[in-house]
N, C-alpha and C positions, 0 to 999 in steps of 0.2 A: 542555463544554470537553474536549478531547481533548489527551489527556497524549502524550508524546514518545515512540518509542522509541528505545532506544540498538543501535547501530550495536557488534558485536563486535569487538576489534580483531586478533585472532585469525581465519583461517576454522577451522569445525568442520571435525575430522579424519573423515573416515569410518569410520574402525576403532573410535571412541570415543577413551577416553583412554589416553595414551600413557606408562608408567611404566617408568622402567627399576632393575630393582636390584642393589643392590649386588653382587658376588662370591661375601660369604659367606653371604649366605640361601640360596643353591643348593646353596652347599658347606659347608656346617654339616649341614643333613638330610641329605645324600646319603652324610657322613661317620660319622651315626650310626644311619642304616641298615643301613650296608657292615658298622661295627661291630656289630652287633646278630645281621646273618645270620652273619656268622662264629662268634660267639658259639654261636648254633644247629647252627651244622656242627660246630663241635666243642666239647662242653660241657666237655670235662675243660681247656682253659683257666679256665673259668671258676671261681674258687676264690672259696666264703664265708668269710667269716670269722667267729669264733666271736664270738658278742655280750656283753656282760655279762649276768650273769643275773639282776642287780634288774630290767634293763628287761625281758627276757624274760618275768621273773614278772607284771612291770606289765602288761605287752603278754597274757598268757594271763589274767589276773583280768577286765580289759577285754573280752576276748573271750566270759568266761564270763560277767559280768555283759549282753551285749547279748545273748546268744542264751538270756537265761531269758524 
């Protein structure tokens, strides 16, 4: 006995499938790229800030503890 098949109601597009997105997926990465190379053009915008120094210490014990 031979089963049905079903009939698409759709025709398939030939490019595949067709997605369109939103605004800021394009313009979210393109925004933190931009900011990023500028960053690199000029580094003396970029200002660290001084961290606490318990986490500092936590952060250097850590480091000395995985590299024995």
């Amino acid at each position: 006995m031979s089963a049905r098949t079903h009939i698409r109601p759709h025709p398939v597009t030939p490019g595949g499938v067709r997605t369109r997105l939103p605004w800021w997926a394009l313009a979210l990465p393109t925004l933190a790229f931009v900011s990023l190379l500028l960053l690199m053009l000029n580094p003396s915008d970029a200002h660290a800030t001084a961290g606490d120094p318990a986490i500092t210490h936590l952060v250097e014990r850590v480091r000395q503890f995985l590299t024995r």
